[in-house]
C-alpha positions as CSV (number, residue, x, y, z in Angstrom):
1,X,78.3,71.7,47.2
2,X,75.6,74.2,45.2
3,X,74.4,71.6,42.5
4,X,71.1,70.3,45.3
5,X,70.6,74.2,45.8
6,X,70.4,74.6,42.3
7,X,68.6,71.5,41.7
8,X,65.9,73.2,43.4
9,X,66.1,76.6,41.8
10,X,65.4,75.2,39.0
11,X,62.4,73.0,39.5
12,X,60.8,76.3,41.5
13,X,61.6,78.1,37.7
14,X,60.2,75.2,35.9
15,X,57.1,74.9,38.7
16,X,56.8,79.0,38.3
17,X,57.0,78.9,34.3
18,X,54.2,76.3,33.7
19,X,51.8,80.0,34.6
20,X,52.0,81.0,30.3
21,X,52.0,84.6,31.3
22,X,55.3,84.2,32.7
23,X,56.9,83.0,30.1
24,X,57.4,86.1,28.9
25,X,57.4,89.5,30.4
26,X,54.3,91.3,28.9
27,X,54.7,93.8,32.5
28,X,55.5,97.3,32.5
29,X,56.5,97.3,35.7
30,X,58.1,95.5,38.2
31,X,55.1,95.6,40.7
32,X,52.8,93.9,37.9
33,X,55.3,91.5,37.2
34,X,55.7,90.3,40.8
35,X,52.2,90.1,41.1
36,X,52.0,87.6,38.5
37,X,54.6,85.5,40.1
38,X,53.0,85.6,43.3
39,X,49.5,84.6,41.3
40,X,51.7,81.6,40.0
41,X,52.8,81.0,43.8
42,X,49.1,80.5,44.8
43,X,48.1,79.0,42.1
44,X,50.8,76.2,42.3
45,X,50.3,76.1,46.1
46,X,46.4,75.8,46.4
47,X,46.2,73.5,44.1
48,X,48.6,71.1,46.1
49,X,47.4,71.9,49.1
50,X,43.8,70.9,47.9
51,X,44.6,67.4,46.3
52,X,44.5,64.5,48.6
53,X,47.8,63.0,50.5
54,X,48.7,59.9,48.3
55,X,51.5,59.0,50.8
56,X,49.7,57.8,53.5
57,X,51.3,55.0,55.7
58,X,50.0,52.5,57.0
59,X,49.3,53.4,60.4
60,X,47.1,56.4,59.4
61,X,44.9,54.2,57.1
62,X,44.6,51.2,59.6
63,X,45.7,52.5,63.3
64,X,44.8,49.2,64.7
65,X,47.3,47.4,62.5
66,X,50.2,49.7,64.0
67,X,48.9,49.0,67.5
68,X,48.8,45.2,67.0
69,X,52.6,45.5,65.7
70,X,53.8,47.5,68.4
């Protein structure tokens, strides 16, 4: 079944096309171009790496609760 596999091509195109530069390819060579994807990488992977977890379960925010359950 490829449609999950290319569900998730195409949210890391979509994820990798929100960088303007990479829209279109202003690069005359392949080297600069990849480098601009890899920017977009970082970019895209700092900036979720650096925003707090908002999925937190219970147990993490209140451990005692979890023990009490147990």
């Amino acid at each position: 079944m490829l449609l999950p596999r290319r569900w998730i091509v195409e949210r890391s195109l979509a994820w990798i096309l929100h960088a303007r530069r990479l829209v279109r390819d202003y690069e005359r060579l392949p080297v600069h171009a990849e480098t601009m994807v890899n920017r977009a990488l970082i970019i895209l992977m700092s900036r979720r790496l650096a925003r707090p977890a908002a999925h937190l379960t219970a147990a993490a925010v209140r451990p005692t609760a979890a023990l009490q359950a147990a």
